[in-house]
N, C-alpha and C positions, 0 to 999 in steps of 0.2 A: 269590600268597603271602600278602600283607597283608589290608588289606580292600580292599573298591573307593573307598572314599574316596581312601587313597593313590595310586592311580591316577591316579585324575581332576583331584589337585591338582599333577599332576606330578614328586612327590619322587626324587629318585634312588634305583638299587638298593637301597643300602647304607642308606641313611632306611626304607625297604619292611623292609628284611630288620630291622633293627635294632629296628622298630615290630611287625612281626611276633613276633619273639623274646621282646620285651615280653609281647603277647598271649599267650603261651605259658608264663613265668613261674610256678614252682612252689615254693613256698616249702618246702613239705613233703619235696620235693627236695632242697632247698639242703641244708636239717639234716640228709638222708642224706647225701647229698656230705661234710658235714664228719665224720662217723662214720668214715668213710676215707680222711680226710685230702685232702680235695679245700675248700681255705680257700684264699681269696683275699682282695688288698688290692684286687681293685677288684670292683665291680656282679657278683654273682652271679645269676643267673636258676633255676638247677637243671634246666635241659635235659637230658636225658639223650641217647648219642651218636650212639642208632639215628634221634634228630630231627635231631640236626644233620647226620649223612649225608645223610639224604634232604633236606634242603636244599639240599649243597653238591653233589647229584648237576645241578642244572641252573647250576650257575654253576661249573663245573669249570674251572680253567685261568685263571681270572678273577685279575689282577693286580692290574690297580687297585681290582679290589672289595675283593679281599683286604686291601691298604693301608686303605682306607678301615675294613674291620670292626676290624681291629688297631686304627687310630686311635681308634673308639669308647670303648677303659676296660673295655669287659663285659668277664668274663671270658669269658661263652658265643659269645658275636662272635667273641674272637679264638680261640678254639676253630677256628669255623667258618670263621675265616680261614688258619687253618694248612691246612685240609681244601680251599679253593679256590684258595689258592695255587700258581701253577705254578711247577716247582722249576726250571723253566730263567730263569725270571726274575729268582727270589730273587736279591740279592745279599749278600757278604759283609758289611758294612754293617748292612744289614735285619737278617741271624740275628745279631748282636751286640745288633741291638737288641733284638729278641724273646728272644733267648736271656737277656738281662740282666730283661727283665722278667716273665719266665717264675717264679710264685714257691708252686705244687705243681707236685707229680707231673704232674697230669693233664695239665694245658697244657704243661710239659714235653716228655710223652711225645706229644703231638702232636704239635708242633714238633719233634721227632728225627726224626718218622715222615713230616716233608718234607722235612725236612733229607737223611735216609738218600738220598735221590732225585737229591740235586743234585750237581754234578761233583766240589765239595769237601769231599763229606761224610766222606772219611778225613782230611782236613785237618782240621776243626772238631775232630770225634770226638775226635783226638789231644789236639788243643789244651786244648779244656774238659776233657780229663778230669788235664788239670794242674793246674785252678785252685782256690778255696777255694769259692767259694759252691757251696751244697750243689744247688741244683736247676741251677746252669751243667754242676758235676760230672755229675751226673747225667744230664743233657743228650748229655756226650760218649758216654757207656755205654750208653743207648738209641739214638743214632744207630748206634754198632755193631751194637747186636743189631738194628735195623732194619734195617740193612744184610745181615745174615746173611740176613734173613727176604725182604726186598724186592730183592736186589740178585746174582741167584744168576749173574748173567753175571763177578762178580768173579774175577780167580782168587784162589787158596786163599792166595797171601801179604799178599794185603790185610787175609785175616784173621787170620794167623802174626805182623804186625807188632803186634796190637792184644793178645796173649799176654802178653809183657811187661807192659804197661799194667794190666792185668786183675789180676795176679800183683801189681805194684808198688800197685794200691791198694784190695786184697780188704782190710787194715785197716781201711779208713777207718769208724768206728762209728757214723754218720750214717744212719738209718734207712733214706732214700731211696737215698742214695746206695749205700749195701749190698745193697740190693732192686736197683737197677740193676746193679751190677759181678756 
């Protein structure tokens, strides 16, 4: 991944990946990212998401690495961390914390799109799309629709239950949040 120095000095995965991500660093990117609304409070890189897949294609299912990229602050880490995150592991807990510190779209919709996966992702779904903050909101509205997309073993009243919801907060005039519902 990294270079061979990291290797040889031993670092752990998440030191490799996070030194690598570094190396990759696009600033010219970031400024697009912010063009459409992809602004973060923490460490941007401007990765874009066909790199991050193909990174998280060899650490699939990786929990603790996952922990670890989240703990990093990137924004592109934790990107990468929602992508290797195994959703039987996630717990409730974790998506409260991530979900709280989820603060565009992008990371968001990532984070729904492991969320949609896990056994209480019509639990969550319901719950955030009660709440005020605009990208928690949002949050619960992408896990639905990722649930529609990823999750076709459902039956059809898991999605009858989320109609309501849908209906009850098509006002809400928050950019994101209106693009998701």
């Amino acid at each position: 991944m990294c270079c061979e120095a990291c290797f040889q000095v031993g670092l752990s995965e998440s030191v490799r990946l996070v030194a690598h991500l570094y190396s990759l660093r696009n600033d010219a990117n970031v400024a697009g990212q912010a063009r459409f609304g992809i602004v973060s409070q923490a460490e941007q890189l401007g990765l874009a998401m066909p790199v991050l897949r193909a990174l998280a294609r060899s650490h699939r299912r990786d929990h603790a690495l996952a922990l670890e990229l989240w703990d990093s602050g990137i924004h592109d880490a934790r990107i990468l961390a929602t992508l290797v995150e195994n959703p039987k592991q996630i717990t409730r807990g974790q998506m409260e914390q991530w979900v709280r510190a989820a603060d565009n779209w992008a990371l968001t919709d990532a984070l729904a799109f492991l969320i949609d996966r896990t056994e209480f992702a019509e639990e969550k779904a319901l719950a955030w799309s009660e709440r005020k903050g605009e990208f928690v909101k949002r949050a619960g509205f992408a896990t639905m629709a990722g649930m529609a997309i990823h999750r076709k073993e459902l039956p059809d009243d898991v999605f009858r239950r989320f109609l309501p919801v849908i209906a009850r907060e098509a006002t809400d005039e928050r950019n994101f949040v209106k693009k998701a519902v």
